[in-house]
Backbone of each chain as ProteinMPNN parsed JSONL, in Angstrom:
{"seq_chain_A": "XXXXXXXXXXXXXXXXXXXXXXXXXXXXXXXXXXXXXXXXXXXXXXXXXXXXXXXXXXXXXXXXXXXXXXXXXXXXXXXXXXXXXXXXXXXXXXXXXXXXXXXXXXXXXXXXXXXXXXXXXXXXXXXXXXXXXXXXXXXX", "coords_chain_A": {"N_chain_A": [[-7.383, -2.453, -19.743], [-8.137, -4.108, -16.907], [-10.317, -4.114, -14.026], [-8.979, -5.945, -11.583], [-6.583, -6.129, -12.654], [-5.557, -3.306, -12.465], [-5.574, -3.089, -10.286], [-3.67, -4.626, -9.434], [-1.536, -3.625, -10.588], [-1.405, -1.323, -9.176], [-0.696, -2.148, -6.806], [1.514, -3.086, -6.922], [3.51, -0.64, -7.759], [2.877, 0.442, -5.064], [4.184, -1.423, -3.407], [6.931, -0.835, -4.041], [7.377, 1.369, -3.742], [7.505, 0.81, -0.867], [9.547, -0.472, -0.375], [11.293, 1.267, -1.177], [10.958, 3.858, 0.776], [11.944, 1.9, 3.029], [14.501, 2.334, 2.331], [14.959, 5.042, 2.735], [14.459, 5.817, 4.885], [16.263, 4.401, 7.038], [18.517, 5.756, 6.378], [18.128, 7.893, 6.87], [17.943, 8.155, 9.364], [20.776, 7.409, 9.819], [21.995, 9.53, 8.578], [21.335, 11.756, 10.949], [21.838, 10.844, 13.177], [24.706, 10.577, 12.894], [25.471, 12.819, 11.942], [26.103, 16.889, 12.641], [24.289, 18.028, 14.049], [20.267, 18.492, 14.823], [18.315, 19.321, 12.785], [15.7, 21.67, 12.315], [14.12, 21.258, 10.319], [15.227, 19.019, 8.501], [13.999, 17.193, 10.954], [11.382, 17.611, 10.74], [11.035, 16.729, 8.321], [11.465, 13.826, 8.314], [9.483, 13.169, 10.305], [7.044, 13.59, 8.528], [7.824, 11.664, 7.108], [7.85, 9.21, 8.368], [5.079, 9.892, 9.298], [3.412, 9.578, 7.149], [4.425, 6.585, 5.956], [2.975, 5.131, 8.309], [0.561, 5.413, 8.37], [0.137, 4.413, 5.727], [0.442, 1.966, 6.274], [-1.429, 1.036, 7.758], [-4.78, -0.091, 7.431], [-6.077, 2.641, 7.587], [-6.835, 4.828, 5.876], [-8.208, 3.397, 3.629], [-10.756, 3.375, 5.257], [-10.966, 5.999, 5.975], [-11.636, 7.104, 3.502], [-14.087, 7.543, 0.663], [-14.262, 4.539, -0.793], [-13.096, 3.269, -4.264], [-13.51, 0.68, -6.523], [-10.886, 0.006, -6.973], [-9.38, 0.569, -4.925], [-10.551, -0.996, -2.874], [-10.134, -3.515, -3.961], [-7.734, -3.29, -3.328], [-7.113, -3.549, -0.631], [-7.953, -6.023, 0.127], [-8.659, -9.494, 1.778], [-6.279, -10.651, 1.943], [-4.381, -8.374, 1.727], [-5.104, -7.375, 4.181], [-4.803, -9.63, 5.903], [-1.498, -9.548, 5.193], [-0.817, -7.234, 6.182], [-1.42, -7.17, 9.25], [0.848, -9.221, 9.333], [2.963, -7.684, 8.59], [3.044, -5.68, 10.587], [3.289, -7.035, 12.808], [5.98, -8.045, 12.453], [6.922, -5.611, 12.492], [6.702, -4.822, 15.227], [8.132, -6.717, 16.726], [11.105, -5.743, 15.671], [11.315, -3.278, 16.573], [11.231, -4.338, 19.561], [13.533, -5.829, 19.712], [15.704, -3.452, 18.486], [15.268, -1.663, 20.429], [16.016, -2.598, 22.609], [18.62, -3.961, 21.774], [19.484, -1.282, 21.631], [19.549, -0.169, 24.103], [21.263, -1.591, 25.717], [23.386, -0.747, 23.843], [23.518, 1.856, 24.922], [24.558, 1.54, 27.655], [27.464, 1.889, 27.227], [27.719, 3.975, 25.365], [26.833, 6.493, 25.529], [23.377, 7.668, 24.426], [21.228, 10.282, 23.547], [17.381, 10.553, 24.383], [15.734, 11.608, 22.257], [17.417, 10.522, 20.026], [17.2, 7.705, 20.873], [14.509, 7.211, 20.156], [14.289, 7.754, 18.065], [15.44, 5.748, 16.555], [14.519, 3.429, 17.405], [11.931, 3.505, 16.188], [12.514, 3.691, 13.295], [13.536, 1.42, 12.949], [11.605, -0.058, 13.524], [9.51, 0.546, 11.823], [10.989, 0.513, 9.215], [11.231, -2.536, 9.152], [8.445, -3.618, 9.202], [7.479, -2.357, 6.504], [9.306, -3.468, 4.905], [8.592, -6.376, 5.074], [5.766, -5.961, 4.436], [5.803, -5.185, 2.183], [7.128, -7.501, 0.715], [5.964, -9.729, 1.073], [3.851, -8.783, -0.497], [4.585, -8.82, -3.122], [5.248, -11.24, -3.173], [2.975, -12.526, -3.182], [1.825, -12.297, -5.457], [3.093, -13.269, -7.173]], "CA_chain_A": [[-6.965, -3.03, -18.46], [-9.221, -4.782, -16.038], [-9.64, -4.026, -12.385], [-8.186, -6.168, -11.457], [-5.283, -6.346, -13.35], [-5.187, -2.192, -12.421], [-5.491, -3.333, -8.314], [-2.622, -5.829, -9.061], [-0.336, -2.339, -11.283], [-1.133, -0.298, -8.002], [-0.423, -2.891, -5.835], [3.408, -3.46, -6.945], [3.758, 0.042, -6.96], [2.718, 0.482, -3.55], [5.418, -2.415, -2.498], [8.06, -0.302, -4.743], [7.018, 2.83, -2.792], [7.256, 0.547, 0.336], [10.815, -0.642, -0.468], [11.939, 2.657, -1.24], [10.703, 3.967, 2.196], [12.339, 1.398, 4.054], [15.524, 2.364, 2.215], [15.147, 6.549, 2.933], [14.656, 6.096, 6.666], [17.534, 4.239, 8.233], [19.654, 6.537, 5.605], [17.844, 9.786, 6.684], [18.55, 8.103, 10.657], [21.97, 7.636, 10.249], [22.501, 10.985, 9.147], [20.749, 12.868, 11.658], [23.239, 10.692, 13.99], [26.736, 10.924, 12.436], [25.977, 14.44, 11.602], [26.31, 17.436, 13.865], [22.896, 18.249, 15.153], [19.034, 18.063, 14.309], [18.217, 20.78, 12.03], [14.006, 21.536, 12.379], [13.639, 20.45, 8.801], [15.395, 17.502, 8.539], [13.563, 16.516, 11.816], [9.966, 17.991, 10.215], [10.432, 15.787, 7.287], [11.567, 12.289, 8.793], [8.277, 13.194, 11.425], [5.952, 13.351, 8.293], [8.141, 10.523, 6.459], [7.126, 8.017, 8.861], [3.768, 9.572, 9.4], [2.718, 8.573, 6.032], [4.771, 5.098, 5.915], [2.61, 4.096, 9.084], [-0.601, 5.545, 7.42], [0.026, 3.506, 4.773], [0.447, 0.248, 6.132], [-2.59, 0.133, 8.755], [-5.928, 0.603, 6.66], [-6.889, 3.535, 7.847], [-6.735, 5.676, 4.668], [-9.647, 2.917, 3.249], [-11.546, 3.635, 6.02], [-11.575, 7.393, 5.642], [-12.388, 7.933, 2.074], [-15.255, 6.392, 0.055], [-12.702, 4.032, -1.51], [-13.307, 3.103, -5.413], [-13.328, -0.296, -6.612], [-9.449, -0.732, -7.26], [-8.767, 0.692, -3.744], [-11.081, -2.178, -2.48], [-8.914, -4.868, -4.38], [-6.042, -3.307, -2.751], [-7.058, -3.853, 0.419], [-8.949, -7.043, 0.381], [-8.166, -10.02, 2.896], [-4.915, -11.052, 1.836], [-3.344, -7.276, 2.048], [-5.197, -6.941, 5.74], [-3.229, -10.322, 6.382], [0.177, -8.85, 5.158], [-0.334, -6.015, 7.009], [-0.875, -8.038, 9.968], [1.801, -10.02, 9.661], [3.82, -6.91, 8.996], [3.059, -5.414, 11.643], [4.048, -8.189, 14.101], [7.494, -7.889, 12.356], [7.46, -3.931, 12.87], [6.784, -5.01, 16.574], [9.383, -7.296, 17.011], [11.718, -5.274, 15.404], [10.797, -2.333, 17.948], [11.442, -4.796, 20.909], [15.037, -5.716, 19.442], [15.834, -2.568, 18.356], [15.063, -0.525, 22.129], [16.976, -3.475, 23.732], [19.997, -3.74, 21.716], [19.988, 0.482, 21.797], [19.834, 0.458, 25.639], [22.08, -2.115, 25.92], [24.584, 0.098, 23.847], [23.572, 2.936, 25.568], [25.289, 1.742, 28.688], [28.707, 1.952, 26.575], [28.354, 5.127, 24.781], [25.088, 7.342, 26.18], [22.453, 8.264, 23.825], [19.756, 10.904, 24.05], [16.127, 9.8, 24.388], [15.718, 11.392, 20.62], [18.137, 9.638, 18.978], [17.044, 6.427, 21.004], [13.407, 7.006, 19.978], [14.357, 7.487, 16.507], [16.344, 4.446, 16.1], [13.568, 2.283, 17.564], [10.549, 3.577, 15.023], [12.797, 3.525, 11.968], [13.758, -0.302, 13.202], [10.253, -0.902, 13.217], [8.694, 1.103, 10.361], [11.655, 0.058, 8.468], [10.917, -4.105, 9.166], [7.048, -3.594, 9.078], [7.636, -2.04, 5.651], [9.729, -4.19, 3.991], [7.388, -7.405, 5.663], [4.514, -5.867, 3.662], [6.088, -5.184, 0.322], [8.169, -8.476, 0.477], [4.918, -10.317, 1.143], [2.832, -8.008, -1.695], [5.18, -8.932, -4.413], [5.386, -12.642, -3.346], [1.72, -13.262, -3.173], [1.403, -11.457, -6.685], [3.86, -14.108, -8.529]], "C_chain_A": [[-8.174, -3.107, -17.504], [-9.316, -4.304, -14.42], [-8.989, -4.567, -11.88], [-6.545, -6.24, -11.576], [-4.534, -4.665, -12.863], [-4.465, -2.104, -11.265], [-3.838, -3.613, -8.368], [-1.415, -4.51, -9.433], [-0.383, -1.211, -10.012], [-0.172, -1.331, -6.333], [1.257, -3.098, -5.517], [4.053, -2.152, -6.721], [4.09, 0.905, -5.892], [4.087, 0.055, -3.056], [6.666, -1.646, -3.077], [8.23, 0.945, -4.195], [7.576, 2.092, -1.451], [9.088, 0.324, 0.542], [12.032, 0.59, -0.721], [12.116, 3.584, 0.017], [11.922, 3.542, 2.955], [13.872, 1.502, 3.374], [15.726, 4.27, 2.814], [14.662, 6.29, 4.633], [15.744, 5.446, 7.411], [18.311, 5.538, 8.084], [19.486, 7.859, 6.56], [18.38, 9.888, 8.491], [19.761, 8.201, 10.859], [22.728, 8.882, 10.004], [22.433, 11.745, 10.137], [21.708, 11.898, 12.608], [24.451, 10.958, 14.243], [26.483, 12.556, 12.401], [25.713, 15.603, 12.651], [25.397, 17.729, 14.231], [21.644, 18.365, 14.838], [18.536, 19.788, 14.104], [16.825, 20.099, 12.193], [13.664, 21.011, 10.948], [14.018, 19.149, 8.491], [14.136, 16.506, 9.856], [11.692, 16.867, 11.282], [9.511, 16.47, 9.1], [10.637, 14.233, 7.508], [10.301, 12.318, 9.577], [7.432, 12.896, 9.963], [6.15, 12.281, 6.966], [7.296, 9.089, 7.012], [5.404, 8.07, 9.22], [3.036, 9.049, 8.225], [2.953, 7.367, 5.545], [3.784, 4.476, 7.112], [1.427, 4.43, 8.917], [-0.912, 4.696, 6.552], [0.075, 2.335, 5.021], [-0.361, 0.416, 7.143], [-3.319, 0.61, 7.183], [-6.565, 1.47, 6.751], [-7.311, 4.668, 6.545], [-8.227, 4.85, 3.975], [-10.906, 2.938, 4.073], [-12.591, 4.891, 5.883], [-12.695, 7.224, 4.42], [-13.392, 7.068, 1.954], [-14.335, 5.741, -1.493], [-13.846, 3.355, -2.964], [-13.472, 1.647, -5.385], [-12.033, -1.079, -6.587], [-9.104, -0.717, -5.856], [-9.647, -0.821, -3.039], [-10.107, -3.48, -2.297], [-7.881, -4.788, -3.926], [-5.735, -3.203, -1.245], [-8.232, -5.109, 1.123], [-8.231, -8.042, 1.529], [-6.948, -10.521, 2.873], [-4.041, -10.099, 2.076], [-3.581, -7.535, 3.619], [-4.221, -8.228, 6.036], [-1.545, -9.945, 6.082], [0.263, -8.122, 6.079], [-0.424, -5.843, 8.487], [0.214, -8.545, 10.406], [3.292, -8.522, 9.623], [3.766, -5.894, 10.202], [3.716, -6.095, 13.126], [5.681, -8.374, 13.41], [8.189, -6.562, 12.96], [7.863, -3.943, 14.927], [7.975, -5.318, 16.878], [10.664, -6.432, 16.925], [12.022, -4.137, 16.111], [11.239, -3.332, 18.912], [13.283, -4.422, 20.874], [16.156, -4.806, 19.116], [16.68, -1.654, 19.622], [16.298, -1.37, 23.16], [18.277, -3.321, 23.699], [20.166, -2.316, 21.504], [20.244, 0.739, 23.099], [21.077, -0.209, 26.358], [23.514, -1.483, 25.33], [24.774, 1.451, 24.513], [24.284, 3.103, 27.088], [26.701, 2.135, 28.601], [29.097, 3.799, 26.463], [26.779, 6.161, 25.237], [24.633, 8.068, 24.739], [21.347, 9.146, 24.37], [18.715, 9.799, 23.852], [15.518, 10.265, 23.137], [16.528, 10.116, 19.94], [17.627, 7.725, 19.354], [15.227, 5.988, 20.594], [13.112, 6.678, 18.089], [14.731, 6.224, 15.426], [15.256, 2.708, 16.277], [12.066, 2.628, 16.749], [11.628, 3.401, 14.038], [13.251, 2.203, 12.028], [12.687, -0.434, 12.749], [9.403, -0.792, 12.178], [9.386, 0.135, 9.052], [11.089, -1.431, 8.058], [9.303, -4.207, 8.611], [6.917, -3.233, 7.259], [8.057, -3.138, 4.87], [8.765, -6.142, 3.868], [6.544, -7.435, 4.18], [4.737, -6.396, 2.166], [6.671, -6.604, -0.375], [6.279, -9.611, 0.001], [3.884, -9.757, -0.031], [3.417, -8.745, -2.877], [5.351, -10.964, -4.401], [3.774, -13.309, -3.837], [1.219, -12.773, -4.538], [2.455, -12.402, -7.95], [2.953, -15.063, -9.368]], "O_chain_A": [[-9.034, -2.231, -17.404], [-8.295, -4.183, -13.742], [-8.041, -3.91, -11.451], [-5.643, -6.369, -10.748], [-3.307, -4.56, -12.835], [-3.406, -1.531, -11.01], [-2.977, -3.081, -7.668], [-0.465, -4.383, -8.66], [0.49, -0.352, -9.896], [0.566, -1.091, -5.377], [1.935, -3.208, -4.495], [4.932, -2.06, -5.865], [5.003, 1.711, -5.713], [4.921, 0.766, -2.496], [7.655, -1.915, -2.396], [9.321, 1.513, -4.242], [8.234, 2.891, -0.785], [9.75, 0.864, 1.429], [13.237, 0.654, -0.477], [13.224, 4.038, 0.305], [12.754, 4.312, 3.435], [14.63, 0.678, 3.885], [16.814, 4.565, 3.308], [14.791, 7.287, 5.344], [16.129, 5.993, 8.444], [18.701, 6.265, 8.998], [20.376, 8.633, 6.911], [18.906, 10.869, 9.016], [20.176, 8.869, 11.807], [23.659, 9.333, 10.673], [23.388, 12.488, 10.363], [22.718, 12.577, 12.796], [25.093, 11.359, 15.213], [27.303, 13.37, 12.824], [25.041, 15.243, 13.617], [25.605, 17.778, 15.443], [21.929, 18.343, 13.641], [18.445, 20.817, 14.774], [16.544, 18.901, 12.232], [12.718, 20.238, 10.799], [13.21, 18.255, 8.24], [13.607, 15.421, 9.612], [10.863, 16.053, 11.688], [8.563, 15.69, 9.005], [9.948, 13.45, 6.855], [9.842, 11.176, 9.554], [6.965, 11.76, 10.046], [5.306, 12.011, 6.112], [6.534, 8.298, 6.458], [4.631, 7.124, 9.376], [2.158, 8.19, 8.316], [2.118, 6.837, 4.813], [3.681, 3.252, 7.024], [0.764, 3.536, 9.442], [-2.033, 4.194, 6.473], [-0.205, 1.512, 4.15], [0.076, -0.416, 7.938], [-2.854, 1.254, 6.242], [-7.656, 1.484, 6.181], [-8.391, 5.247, 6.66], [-9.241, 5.526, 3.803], [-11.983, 2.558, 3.614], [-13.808, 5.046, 5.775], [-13.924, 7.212, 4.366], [-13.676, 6.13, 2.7], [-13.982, 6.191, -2.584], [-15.027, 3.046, -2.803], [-13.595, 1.181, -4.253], [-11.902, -2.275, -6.329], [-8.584, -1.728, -5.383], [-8.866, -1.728, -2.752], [-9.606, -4.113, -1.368], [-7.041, -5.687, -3.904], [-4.67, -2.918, -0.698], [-8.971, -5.107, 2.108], [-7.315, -7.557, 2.193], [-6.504, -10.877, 3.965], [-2.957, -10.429, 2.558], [-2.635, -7.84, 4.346], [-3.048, -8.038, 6.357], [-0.615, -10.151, 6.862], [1.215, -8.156, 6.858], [0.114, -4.917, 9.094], [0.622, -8.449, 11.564], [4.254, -8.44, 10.387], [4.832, -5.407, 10.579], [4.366, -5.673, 14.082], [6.509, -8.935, 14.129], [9.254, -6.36, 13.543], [8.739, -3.412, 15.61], [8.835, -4.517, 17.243], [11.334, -6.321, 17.951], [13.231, -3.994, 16.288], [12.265, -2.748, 19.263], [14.002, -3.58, 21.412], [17.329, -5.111, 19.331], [17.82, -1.221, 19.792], [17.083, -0.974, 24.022], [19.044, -2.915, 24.572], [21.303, -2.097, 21.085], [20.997, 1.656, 23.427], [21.748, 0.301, 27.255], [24.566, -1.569, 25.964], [25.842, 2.047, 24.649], [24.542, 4.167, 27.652], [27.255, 2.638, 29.577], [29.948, 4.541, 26.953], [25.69, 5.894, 24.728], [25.342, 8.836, 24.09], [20.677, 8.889, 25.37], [18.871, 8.661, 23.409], [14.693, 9.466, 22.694], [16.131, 9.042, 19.489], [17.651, 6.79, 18.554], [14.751, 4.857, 20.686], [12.402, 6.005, 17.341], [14.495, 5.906, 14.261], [15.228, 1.609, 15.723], [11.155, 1.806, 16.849], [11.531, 2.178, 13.939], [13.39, 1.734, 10.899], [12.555, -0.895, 11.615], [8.709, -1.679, 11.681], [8.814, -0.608, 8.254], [10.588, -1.636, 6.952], [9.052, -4.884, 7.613], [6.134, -3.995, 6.692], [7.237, -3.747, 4.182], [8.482, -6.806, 2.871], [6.524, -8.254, 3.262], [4.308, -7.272, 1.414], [6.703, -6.834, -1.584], [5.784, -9.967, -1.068], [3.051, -10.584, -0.401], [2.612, -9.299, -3.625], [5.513, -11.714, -5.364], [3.529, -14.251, -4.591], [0.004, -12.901, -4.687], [2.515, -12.237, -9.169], [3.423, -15.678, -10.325]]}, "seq_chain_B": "XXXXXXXXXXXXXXXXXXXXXXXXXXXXXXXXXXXXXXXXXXXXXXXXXXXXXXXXXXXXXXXXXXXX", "coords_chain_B": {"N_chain_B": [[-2.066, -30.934, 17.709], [-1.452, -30.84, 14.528], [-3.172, -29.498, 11.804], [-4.205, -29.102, 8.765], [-5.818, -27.044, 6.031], [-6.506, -27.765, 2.984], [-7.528, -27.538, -0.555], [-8.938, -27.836, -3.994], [-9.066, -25.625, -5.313], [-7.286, -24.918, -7.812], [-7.683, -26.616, -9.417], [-10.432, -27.05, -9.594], [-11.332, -23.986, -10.649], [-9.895, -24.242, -13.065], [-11.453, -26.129, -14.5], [-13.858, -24.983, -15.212], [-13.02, -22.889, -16.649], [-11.771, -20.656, -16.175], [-9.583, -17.902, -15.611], [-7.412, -17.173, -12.945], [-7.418, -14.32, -12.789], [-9.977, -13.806, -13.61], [-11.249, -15.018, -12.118], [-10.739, -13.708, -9.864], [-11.97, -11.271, -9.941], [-14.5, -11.99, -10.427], [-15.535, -12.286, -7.964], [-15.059, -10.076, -6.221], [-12.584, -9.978, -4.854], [-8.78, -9.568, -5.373], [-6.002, -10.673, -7.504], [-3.874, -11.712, -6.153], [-4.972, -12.823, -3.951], [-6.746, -15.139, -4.593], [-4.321, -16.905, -6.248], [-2.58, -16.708, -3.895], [-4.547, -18.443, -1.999], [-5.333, -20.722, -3.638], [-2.565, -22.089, -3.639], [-2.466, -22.465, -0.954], [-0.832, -20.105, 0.656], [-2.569, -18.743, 2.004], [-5.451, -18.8, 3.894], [-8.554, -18.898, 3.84], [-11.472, -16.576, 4.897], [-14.507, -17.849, 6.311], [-16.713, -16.609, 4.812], [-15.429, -15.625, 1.96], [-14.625, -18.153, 1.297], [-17.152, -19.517, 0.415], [-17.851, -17.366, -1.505], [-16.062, -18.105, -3.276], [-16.837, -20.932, -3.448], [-19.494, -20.527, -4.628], [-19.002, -19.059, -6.876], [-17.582, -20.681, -8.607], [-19.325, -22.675, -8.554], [-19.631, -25.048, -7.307], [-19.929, -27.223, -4.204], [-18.905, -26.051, -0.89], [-17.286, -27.921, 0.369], [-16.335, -29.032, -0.84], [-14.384, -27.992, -2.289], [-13.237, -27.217, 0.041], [-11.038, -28.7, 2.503], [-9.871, -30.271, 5.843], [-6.958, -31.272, 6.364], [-5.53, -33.889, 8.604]], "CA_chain_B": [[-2.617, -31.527, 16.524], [-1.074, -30.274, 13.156], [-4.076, -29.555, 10.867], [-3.855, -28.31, 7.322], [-6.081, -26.576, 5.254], [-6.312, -28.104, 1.502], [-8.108, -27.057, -1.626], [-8.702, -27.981, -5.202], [-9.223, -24.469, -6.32], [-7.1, -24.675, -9.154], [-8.688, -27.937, -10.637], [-12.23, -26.584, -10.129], [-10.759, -22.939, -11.649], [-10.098, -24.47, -14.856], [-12.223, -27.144, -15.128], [-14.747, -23.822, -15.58], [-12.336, -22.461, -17.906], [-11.244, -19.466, -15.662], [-8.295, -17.452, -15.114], [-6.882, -16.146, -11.82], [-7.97, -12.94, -12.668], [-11.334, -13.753, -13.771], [-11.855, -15.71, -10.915], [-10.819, -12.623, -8.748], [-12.855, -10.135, -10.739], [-15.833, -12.512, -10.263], [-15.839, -12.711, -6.677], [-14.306, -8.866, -6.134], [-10.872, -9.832, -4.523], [-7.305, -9.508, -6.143], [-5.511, -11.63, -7.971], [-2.924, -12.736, -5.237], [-6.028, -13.516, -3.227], [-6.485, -16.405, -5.691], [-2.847, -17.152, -5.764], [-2.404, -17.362, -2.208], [-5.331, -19.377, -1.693], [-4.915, -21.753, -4.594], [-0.754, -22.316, -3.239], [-1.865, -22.996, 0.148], [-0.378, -20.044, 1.676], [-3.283, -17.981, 2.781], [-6.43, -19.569, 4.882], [-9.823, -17.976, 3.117], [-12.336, -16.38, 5.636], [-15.619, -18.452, 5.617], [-17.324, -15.781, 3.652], [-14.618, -16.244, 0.936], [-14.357, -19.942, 0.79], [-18.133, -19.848, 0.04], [-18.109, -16.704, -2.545], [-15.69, -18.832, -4.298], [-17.537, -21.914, -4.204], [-20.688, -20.033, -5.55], [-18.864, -18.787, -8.397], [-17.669, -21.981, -9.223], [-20.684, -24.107, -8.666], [-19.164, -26.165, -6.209], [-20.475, -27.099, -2.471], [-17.601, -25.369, -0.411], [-16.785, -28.598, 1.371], [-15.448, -30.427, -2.317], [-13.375, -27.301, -2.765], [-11.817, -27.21, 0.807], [-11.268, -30.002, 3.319], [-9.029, -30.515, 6.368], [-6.211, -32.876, 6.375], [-5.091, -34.128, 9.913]], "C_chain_B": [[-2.08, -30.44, 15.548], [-2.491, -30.61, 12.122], [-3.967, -28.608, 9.881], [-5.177, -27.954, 6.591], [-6.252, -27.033, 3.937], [-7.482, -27.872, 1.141], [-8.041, -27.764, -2.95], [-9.235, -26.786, -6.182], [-8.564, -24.211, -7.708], [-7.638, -25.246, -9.956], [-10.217, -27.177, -10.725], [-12.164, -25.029, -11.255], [-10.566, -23.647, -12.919], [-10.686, -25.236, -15.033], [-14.001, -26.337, -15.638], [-13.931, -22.919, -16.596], [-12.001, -20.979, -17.557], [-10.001, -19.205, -15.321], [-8.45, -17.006, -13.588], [-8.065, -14.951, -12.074], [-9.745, -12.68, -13.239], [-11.883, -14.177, -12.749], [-12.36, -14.698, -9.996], [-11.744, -11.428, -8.848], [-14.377, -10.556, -10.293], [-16.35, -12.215, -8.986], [-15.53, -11.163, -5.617], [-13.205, -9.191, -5.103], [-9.401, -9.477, -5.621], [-6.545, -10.785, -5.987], [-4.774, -12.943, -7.106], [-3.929, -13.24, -4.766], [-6.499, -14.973, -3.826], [-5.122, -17.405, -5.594], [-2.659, -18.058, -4.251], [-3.293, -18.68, -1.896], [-4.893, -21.229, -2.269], [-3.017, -22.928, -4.044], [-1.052, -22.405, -1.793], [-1.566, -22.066, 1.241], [-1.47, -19.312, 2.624], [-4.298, -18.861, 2.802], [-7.719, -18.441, 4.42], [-10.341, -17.808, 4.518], [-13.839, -17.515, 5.099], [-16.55, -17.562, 4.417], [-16.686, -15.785, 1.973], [-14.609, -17.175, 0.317], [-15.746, -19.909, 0.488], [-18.922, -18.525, -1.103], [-17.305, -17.604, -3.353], [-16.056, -20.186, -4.388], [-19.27, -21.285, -5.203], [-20.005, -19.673, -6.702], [-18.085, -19.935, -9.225], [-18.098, -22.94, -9.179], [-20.521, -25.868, -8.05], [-19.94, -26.184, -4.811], [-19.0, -26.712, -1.728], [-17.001, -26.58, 0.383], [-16.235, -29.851, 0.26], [-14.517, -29.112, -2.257], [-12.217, -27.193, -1.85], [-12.065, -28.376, 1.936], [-10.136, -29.929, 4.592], [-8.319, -31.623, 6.362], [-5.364, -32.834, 7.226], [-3.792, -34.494, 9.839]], "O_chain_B": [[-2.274, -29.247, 15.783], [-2.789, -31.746, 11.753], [-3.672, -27.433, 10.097], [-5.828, -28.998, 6.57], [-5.915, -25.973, 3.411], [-8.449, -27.884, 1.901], [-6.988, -28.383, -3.104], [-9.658, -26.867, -7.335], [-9.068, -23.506, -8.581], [-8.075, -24.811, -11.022], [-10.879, -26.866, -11.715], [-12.749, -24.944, -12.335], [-11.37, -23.404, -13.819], [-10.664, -25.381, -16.255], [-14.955, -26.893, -16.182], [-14.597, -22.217, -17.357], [-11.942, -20.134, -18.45], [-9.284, -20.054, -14.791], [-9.498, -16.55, -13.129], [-9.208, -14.824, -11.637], [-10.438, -11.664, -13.228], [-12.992, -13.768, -12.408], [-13.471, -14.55, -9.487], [-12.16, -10.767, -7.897], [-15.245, -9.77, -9.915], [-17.535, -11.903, -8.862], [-15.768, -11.192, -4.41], [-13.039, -8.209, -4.38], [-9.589, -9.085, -6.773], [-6.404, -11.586, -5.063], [-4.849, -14.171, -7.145], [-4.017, -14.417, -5.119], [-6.47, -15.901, -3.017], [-5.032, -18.449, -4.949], [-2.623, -19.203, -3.8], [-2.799, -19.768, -1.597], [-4.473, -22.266, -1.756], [-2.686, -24.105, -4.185], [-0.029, -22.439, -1.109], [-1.73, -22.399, 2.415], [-1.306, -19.276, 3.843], [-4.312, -19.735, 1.935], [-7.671, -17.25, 4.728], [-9.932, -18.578, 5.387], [-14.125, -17.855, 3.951], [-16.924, -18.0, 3.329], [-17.398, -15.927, 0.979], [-14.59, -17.278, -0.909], [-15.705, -20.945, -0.177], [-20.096, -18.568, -1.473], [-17.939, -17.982, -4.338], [-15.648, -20.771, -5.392], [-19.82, -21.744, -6.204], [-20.564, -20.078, -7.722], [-18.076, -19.946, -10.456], [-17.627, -24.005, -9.579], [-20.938, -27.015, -8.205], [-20.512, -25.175, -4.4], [-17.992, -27.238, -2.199], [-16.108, -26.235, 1.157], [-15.892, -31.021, 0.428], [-13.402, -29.607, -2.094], [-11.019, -27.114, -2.118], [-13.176, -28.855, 2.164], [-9.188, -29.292, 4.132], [-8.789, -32.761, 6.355], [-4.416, -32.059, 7.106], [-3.167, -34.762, 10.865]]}, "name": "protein", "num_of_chains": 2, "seq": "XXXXXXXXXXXXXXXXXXXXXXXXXXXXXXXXXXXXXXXXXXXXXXXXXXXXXXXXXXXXXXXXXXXXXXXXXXXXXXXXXXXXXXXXXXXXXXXXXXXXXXXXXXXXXXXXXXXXXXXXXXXXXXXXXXXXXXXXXXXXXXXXXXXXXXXXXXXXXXXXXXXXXXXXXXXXXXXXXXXXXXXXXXXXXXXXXXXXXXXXXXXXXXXX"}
């Protein structure tokens, strides 16, 4: 197997990791909602859930290290454009999110946890799926 | 003004007798990077559009062109 061809077997990965993500954080949100109150562990591990989902989609991780050749390929100019463009979804998704939460919040009152939580896992969530949707298309 | 982008990266790609992935290997990007390009949907950096005319022995202005 070729570098390339290795870039392209990490690459789908990644988006299969990314899609997986963006399925364990609404889930892990709507528990910690419906259910009766925010245990320090549950709330430890959704904190270092999303810190490594939003690690992973800027480039900062290729920055750090002294990245190999495959890591290269897997962040050449077509990922930084995905991750771009997912990003400006994660945004959006964050606007619409905060709005329609405050807007229900006049109904039924939310804390400023639960309303902080609901507007990053909107946005991680969207930004996420963006990427991976876009990884696996540009890879057909 | 609506201005487009066009390419004949795939015709010049095989008319050198390269794959995708040789292409991408040649030039050190990934595959989609090829892909994308080739289909239009992604817009090369100038540095790009003129590693991939050097490795296919083209002048970069037969491989990409604007069309108004």
């Amino acid at each position: 197997m070729n570098l390339v061809e290795k870039a392209e077997q990490r690459s789908r990965l990644r988006a299969a990791l990314f899609y997986a993500l963006a399925t364990i954080l609404p889930l892990m949100t709507i528990l910690a909602l419906a259910g009766p109150g925010e245990s320090t562990t549950r709330l430890l591990l959704w904190l270092l859930i999303i810190g490594l989902a939003a690690l992973n989609l800027s480039s900062l991780p290729f920055r750090w290290s002294r990245c190999g050749p495959v890591s290269r390929l897997m962040n050449d100019e077509t990922t930084k454009d995905h991750r771009r463009s997912s990003f400006a979804a994660g945004f959006w998704a964050m606007i619409l999110s905060a709005a329609t939460t405050m807007v229900v919040a006049t109904f039924q009152p939310l804390g400023a946890a639960a309303l902080g939580r609901i507007t990053i896992t909107a946005g991680l969530t969207a930004a996420l799926i963006a990427f991976a949707t876009l990884e696996l298309r540009a890879s057909r | 003004m609506n201005e487009t982008l066009c390419n004949d990266l795939k015709a010049a790609r095989e008319a050198v007798g390269l794959t995708q992935g040789a292409l991408a290997e040649a030039i050190g990007v990934s595959r989609k990077t090829i892909n994308t390009v080739e289909n239009g949907v992604f817009q090369p950096s100038t540095l790009l559009a003129l590693k991939l005319a050097r490795a296919l022995g083209r002048p970069v202005e037969s491989l990409f062109w604007i069309a108004d």
